[in-house]
Structure formats: structure tokens, C-alpha cells
DRENPA-338202 format. One line per 8 residues: number of its first residue (from 1); their letters; for each residue x, y, z of N, C-alpha, C. Coordinates in steps of 0.2 Angstrom, whole numbers. Example, Ala and Ser with C-alpha at 12.3 -4.5 7.8 and 13.67 -1.06 7.14 Angstrom:
// residues 2
1	AS	66:-28:39:62:-22:39:66:-16:39; 64:-11:35:68:-5:36:64:0:39
***
This chain:
// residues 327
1	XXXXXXXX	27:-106:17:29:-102:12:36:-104:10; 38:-105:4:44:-107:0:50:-102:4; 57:-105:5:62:-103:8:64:-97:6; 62:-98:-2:66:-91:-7:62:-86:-7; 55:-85:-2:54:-78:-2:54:-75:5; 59:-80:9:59:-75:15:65:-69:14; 65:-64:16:69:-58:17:75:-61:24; 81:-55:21:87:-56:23:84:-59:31
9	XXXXXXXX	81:-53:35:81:-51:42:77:-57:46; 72:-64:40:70:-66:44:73:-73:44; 80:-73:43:82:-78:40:83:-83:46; 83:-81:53:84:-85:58:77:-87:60; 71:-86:58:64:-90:57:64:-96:51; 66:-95:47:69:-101:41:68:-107:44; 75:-109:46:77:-114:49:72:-117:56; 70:-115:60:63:-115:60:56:-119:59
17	XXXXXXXX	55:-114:53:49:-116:50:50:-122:46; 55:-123:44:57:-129:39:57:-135:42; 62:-136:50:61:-139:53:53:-142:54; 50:-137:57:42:-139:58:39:-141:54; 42:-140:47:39:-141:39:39:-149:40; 46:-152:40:48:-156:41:45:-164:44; 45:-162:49:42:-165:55:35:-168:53; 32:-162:50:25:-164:49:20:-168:45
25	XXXXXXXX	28:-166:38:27:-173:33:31:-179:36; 34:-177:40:37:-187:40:33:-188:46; 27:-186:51:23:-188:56:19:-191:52; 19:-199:54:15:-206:52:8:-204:53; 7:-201:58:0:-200:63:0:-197:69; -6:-196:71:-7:-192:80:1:-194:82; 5:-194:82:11:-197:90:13:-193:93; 11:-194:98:10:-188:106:17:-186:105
33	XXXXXXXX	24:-190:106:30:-187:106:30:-180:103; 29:-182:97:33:-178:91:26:-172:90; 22:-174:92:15:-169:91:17:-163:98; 21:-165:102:23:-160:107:29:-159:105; 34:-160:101:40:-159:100:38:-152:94; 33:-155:89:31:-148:85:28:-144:87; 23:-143:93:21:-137:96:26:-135:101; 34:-138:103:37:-134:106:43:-129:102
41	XXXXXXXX	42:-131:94:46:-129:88:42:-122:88; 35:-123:85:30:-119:84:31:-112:89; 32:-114:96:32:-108:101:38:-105:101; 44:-108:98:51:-103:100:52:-99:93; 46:-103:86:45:-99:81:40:-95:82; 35:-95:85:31:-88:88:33:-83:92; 38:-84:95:41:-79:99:47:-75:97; 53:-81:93:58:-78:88:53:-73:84
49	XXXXXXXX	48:-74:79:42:-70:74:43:-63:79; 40:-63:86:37:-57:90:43:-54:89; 49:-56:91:53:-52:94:56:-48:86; 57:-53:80:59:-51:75:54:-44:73; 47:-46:72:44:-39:68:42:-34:74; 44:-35:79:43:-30:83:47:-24:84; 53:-25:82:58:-23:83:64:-22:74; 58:-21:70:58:-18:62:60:-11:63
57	XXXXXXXX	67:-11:56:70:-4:56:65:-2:50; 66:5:49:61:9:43:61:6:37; 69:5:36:68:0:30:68:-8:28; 66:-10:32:64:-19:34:57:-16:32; 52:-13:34:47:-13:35:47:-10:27; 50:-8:22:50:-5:17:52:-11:11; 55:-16:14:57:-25:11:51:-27:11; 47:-26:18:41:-31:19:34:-27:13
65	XXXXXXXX	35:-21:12:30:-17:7:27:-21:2; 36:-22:-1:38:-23:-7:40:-33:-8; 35:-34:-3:38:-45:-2:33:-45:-11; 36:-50:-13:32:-55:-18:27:-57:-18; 26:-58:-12:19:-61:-10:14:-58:-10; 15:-53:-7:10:-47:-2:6:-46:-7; 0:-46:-4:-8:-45:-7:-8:-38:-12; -11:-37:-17:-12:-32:-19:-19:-29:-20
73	XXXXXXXX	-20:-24:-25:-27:-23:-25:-33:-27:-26; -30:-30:-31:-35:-36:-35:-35:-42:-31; -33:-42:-25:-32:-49:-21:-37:-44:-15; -36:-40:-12:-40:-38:-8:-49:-37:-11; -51:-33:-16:-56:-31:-19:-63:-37:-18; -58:-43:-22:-64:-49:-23:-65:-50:-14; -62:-48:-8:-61:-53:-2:-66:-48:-1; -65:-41:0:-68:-35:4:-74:-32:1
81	XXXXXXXX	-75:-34:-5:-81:-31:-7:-84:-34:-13; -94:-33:-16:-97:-37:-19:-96:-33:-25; -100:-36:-29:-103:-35:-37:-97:-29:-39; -93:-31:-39:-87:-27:-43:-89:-26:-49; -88:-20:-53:-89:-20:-60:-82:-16:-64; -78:-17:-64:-71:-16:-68:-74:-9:-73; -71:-2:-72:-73:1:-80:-66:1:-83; -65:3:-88:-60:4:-92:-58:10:-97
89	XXXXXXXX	-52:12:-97:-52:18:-102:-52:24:-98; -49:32:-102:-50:36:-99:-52:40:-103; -55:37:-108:-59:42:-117:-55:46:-120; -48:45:-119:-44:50:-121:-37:47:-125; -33:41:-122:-31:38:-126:-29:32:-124; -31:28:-120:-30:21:-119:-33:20:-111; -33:11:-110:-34:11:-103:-27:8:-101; -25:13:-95:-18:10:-92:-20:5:-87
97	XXXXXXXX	-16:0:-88:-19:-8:-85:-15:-8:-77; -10:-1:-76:-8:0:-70:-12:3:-65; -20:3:-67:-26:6:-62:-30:2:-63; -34:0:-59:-41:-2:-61:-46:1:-56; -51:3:-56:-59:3:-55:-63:3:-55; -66:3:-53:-76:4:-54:-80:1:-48; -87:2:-51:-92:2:-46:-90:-7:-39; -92:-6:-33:-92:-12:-28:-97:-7:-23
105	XXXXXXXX	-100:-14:-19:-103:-15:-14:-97:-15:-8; -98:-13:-2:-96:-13:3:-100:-13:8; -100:-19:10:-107:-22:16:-112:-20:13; -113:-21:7:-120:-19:3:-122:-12:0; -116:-7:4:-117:-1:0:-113:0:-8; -116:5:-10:-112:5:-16:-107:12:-15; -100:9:-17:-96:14:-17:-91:14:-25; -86:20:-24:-81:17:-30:-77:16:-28
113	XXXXXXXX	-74:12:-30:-64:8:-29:-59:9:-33; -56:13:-32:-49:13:-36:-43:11:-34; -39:10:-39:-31:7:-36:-26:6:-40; -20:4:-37:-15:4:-40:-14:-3:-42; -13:-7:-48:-11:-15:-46:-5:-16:-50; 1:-20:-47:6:-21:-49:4:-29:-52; 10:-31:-54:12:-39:-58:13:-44:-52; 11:-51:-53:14:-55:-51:20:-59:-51
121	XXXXXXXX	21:-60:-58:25:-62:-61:27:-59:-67; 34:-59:-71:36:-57:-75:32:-54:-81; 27:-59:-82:20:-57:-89:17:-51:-86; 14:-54:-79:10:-48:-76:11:-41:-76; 19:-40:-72:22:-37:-69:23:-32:-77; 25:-35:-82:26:-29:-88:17:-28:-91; 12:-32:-90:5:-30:-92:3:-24:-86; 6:-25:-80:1:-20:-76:7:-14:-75
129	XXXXXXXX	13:-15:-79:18:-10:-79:21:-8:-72; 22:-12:-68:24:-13:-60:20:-8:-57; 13:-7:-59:10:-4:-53:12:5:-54; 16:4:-60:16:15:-60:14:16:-69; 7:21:-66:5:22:-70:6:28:-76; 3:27:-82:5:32:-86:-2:39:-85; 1:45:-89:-5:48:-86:-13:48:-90; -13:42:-94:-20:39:-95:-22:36:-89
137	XXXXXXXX	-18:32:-83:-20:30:-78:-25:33:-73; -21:42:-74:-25:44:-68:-28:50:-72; -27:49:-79:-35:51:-81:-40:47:-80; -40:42:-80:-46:37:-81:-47:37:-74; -45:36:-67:-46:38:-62:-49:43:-60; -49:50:-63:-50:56:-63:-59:54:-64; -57:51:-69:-65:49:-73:-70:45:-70; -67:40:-63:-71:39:-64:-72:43:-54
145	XXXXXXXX	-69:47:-52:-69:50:-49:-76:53:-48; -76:58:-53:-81:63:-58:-87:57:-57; -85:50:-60:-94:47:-60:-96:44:-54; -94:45:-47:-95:45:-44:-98:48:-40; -93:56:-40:-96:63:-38:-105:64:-40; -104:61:-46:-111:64:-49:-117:60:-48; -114:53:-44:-119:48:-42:-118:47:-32; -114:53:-32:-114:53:-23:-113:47:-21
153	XXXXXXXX	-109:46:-23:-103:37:-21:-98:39:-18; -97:37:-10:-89:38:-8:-86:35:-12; -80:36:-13:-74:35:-15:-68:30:-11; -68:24:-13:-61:20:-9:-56:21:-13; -50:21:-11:-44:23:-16:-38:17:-11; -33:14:-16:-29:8:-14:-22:12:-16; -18:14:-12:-12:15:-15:-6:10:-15; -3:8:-19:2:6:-20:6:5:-28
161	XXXXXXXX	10:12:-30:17:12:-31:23:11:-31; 27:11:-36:35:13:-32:37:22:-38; 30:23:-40:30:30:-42:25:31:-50; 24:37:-53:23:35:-58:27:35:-65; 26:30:-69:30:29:-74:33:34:-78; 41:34:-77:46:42:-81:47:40:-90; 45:38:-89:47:35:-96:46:41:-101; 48:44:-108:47:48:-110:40:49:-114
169	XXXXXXXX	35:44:-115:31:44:-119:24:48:-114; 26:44:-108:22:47:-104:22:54:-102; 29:57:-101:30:64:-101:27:68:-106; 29:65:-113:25:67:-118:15:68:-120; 14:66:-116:8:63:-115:5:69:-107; 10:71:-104:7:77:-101:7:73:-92; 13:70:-90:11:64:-86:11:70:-79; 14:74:-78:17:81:-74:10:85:-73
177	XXXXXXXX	8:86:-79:0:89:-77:-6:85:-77; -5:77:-79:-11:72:-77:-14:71:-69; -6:71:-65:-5:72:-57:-10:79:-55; -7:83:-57:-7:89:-56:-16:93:-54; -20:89:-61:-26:89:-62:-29:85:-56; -27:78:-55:-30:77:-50:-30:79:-43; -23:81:-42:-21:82:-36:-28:90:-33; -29:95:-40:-33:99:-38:-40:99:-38
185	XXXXXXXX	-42:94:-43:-49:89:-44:-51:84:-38; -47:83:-33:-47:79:-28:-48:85:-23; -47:86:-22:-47:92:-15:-54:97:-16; -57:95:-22:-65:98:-21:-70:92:-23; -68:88:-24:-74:82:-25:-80:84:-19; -85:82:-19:-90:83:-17:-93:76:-12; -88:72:-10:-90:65:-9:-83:65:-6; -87:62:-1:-80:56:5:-74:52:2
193	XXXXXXXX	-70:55:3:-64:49:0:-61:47:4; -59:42:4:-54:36:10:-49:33:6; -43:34:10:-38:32:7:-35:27:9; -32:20:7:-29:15:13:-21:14:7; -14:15:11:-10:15:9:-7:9:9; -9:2:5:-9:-6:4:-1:-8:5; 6:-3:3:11:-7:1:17:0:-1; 17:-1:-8:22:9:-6:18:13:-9
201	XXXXXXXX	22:20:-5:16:25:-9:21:30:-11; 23:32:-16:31:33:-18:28:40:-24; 32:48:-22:32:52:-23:24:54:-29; 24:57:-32:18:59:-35:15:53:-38; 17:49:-39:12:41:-44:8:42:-38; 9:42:-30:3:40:-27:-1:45:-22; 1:53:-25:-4:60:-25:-9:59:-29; -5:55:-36:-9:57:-41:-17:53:-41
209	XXXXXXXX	-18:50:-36:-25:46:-33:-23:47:-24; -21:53:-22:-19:50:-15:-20:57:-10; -27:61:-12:-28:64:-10:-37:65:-6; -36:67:-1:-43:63:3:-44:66:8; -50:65:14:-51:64:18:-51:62:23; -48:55:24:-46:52:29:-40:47:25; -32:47:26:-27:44:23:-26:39:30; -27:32:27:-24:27:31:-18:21:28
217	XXXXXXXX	-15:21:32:-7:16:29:-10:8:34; -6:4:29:-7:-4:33:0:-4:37; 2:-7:40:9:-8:46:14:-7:43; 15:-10:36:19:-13:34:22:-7:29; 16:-2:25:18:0:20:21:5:23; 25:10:16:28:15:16:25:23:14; 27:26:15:26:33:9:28:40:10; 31:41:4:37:45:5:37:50:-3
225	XXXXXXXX	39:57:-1:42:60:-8:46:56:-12; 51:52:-11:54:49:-14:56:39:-10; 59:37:-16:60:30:-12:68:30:-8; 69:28:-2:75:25:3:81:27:-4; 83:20:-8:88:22:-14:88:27:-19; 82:30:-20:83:36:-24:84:40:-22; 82:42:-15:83:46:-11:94:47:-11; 96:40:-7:101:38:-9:107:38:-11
233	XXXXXXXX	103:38:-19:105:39:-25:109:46:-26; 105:51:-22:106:59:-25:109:60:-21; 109:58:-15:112:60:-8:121:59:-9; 121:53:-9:127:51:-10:131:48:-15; 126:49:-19:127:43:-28:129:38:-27; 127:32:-33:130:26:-33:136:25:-31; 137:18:-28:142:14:-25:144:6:-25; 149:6:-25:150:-1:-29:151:-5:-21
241	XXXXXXXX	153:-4:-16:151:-5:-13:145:-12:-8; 140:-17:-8:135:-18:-6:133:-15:-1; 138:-16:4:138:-15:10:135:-9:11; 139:-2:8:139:4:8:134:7:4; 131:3:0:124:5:-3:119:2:-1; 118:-1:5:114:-7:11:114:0:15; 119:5:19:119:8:23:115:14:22; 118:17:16:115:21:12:105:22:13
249	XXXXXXXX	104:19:13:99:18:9:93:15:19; 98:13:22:94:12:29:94:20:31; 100:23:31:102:31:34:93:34:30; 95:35:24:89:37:19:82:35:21; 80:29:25:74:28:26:73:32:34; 79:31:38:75:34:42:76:39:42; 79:43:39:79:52:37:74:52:35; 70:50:28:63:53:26:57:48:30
257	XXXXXXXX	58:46:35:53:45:40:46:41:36; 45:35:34:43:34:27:38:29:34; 40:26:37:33:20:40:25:23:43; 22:22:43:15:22:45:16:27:51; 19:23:58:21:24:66:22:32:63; 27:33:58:31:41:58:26:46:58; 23:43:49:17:48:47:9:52:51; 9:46:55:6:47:61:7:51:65
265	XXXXXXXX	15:52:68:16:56:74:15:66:69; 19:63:62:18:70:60:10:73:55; 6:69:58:-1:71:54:-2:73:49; 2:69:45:2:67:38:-4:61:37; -5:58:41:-10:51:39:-13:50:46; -20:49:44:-25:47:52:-25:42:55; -24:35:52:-22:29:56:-18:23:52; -16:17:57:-13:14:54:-17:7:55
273	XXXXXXXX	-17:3:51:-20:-2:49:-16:-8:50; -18:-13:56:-13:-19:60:-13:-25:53; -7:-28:53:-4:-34:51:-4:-40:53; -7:-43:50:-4:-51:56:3:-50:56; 4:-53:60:11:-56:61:19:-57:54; 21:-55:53:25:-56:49:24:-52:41; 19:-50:44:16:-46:38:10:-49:33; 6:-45:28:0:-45:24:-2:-53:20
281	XXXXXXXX	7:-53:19:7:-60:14:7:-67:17; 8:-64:25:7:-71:28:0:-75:30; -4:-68:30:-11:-73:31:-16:-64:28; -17:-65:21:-20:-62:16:-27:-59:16; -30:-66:20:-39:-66:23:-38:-62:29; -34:-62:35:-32:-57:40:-33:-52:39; -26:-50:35:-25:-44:32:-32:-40:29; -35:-43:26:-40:-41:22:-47:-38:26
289	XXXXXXXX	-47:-43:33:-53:-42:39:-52:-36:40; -43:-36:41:-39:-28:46:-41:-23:42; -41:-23:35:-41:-17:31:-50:-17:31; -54:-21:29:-60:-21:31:-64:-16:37; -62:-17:40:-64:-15:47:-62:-9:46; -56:-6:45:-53:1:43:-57:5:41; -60:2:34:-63:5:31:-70:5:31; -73:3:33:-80:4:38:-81:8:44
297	XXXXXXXX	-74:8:48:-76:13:53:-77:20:52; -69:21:48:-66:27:45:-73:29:40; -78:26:35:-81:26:31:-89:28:33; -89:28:39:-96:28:43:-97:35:46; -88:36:48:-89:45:50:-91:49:46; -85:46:40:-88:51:35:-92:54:30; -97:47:31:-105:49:28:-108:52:32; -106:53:38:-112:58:44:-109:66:41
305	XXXXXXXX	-104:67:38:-103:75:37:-107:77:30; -109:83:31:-114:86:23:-107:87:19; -108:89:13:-102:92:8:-97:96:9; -100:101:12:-98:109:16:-91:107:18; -95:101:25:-91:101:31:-84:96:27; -87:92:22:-83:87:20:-75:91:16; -78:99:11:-73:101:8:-68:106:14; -72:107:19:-68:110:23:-63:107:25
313	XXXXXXXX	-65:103:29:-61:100:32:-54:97:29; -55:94:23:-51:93:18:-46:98:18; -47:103:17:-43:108:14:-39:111:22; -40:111:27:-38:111:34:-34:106:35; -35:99:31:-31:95:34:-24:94:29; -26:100:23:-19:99:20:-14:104:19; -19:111:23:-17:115:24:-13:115:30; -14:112:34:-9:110:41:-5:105:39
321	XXXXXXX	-2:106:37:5:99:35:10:102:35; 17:100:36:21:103:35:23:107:40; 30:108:43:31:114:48:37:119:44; 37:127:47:44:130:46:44:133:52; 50:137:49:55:139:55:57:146:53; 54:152:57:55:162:55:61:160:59; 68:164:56:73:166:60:74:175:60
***
């Protein structure tokens, strides 16, 4: 991996991995010396990695969400599942290129996929509108929600935003009540939904498809009413500071309790979904087995429940959320 996409925190693996980079181009051939000398580099780089991601604050693991690298939907899709068929549109007034779905095989079965996809580079990144959709996104979602209910297809759903897009054309366009629809059109579907929460799932952009019956997060990602800095933002306002806007903004992650570990202890989400080492973008095909597996096991329960059992449960699981406090 190129030097310029490691994050602050792993900068003491750098050095490192560069070294062993090193070594390996300028190794003529097999030479026992230097062939022991890079596996003894390798081991103090395999145990600095351990120590480092083991011991991730909330918001490191909110850097790692958000790496350049890190897989997205359309990188997982083709590894995890067959005969993909892309639909497009949401008959109403465009297709937003910051969702895509349609019909795929998993392990041969037919289900529907939906997601969130961001850019990879600059071109991308303004084609797929960084991953936050307007509210034709999650009509068209909605849509093919509906075709799938009507064809008794579970439901996979991929989230990763950093919210959905404010922009005023989209407010105009009804972006407040596009969420809204789904949010209540998801909580009677008549089919299995499974959610895997790939990277950030960041206030209503990721209800607005992020409603279900079994929510799973990956190690790495996040999800939260709000993001760390905007959070931040309101709390304490801008600051010219770096330092004190770095502070800011760790305090903010772990007040809103935003990692997988959290969402877990408070029964906000069913399970967490393992990482290789260093996170998704370091070994993609990994990451992709881990989420695979997730979603097979989690996806096998919930074929064995009738519909009944399926809307109940749902609505039990959302209706327990949340605690208060009578004085």
C-alpha cells in the first residue's frame, strides 16, 4: 500500500512496511540471510499492527470507515454474489447514481441488493455524489423494495454514507419525507431484510434504507445520529485551533458511542462483522469472505420465520431501543 494512504495513528507501521518493501526489491534471490532478516521485520510489523488496531479509540475506527481505499458496495457485490442485474430509476424523476440495486444470487439463491456507493476518485466521487443520496435515491430503493416483496425476495441492504445529501434541490424534491416513507414502508415489508453496515452510517441518509430485521456493522465502521465533527461542530462551534478541533471531535465520538463494540452493548445492532487486520482495505477478498459468511448465517435464520413472526419481531426490535429515565 502506497505511504500516502496510511492514517495518522499508523504511522509507526510505515517505516516498517517500507523497509520490508525495500529489502524485497533489492533481494537478488532466495538469500537465507536477508530472507530471515525480512521475516524478522515482518514479525515486529505483525505485532506493532496487533498492538496498534487493538487498542483503536472511537474515532480512529471512524478514520478507518472513511480510508480511500476501503471496499465499497460495488467492490463487495461482484466477490459476494452472482448474476447481478443493476435496475435503475425510481419512475418518478431520475436514477440517483448514489444507490444502486437489483436482483443477485447468493449461494445461488435469488435475493435483492441494495446499497450505498460512493466515488473513488474525484470523477467518481462527484458521479456517485459521495455516497449521499437525493430523495430519488431512496425512492428508487423503496422500489425496488416493493419488487421484491412482491416476489418474496429477501432483502440485503449495504450501508454506507456520511448522510443524505442537504442540498436545497433535494429538500425541494421532498428529501425529509422520501426518508420518512421508507423508514415506515420498511418496518411492514413482508420479507427478510438484513442489513450489513460496510463503513459510515451517518444520521437519516442511512435509515433511509437502514431499517430491518437483523442490523450488522463491519469492525471498522461507524453509525451514529450524527457524525464526530458535526456533532462537534454544534457543541462547541468551529475552531481555528487543529489541535482543539482533533480534541473536539475525539470527545464527540466517544459521547455519541458511534463503533460497532458500542452499538452492540446497547441493542441497537445484532452483530459485528470481523476485519482482517488493519482493516477491510487491507485484504478486500477477506473482508468480503467475513461479510459473506455474516450474511448467510444471519440470512438462513431468517428464512425459517413466517411473515407474521417476521413483522413482529421487527417492530419489538425497534420498539425496545432507547432507554428513559421517570423522576
Amino acid at each position: 500500500m502506497d505511504d500516502k494512504y496510511y492514517l495518522e495513528f499508523e504511522k509507526p507501521i510505515v517505516e516498517l512496511d517500507r523497509k520490508i518493501r525495500e529489502m524485497k526489491e533489492l533481494a537478488p534471490g532466495d538469500v537465507g540471510w536477508l530472507r530471515d532478516e525480512i521475516a524478522e521485520l515482518e514479525e515486529r510489523r505483525d505485532k506493532l499492527q496487533s498492538d496498534v488496531y487493538s487498542g483503536l479509540t472511537r474515532w480512529q475506527r471512524v478514520q478507518l470507515a472513511r480510508h480511500p481505499l476501503r471496499p465499497y458496495t460495488l467492490d463487495y457485490i461482484p466477490i459476494i454474489f452472482t448474476d447481478f442485474i443493476e435496475l435503475h430509476g425510481d419512475r418518478l424523476f431520475a436514477d440517483d447514481k448514489a444507490l444502486v440495486g437489483g436482483f443477485a444470487r447468493l449461494d445461488g439463491d435469488p435475493v435483492m441488493v441494495v446499497g450505498q456507493q460512493k466515488g473513488r476518485d474525484v470523477k467518481q466521487r462527484q458521479y456517485r455524489n459521495f455516497g449521499m443520496c437525493h430523495p430519488e435515491g431512496y425512492r428508487k430503493a423503496l422500489r425496488l423494495f416493493k419488487l421484491a416483496e412482491k416476489y418474496e425476495l429477501p432483502i440485503i441492504i449495504f450501508v454506507d454514507t456520511p448522510g443524505a445529501y442537504p442540498g436545497i434541490g433535494a429538500e425541494e424534491r421532498g428529501q425529509a419525507e422520501a426518508i420518512a416513507r421508507n423508514i415506515r414502508e420498511m418496518s411492514v415489508l413482508e420479507v427478510p431484510i438484513l442489513i450489513a453496515i460496510i463503513g459510515e452510517g451517518a444520521s437519516g441518509g442511512a435509515l433511509g434504507i437502514g431499517i430491518g430485521d437483523t442490523i450488522l456493522m463491519m469492525e471498522n465502521s461507524w453509525y451514529s445520529v450524527i457524525s464526530p465533527e458535526g456533532c462537534a461542530a454544534i457543541l462547541w462551534k468551529e475552531v481555528e485551533d487543529p489541535k482543539q478541533a482533533e480534541a473536539n471531535r475525539i470527545q464527540a465520538a466517544d459521547a455519541l458511542k458511534v463503533t460497532a463494540e458500542d452499538l452492540v452493548n446497547l441493542n441497537i445492532i445484532d452483530g459485528v462483522i470481523p476485519e482482517p487486520l488493519g482493516g477491510a482495505h487491507r485484504d478486500p477478498a477477506r473482508a468480503a469472505e467475513y461479510l459473506k459468511k455474516s450474511l448467510l448465517d444471519h440470512l438462513k435464520i431468517l428464512m425459517n420465520k413466517d411473515k407474521q413472526t417476521l413483522l413482529l419481531e421487527r417492530l419489538r426490535k425497534y420498539r425496545a431501543m432507547g432507554v428513559f429515565m421517570e423522576t
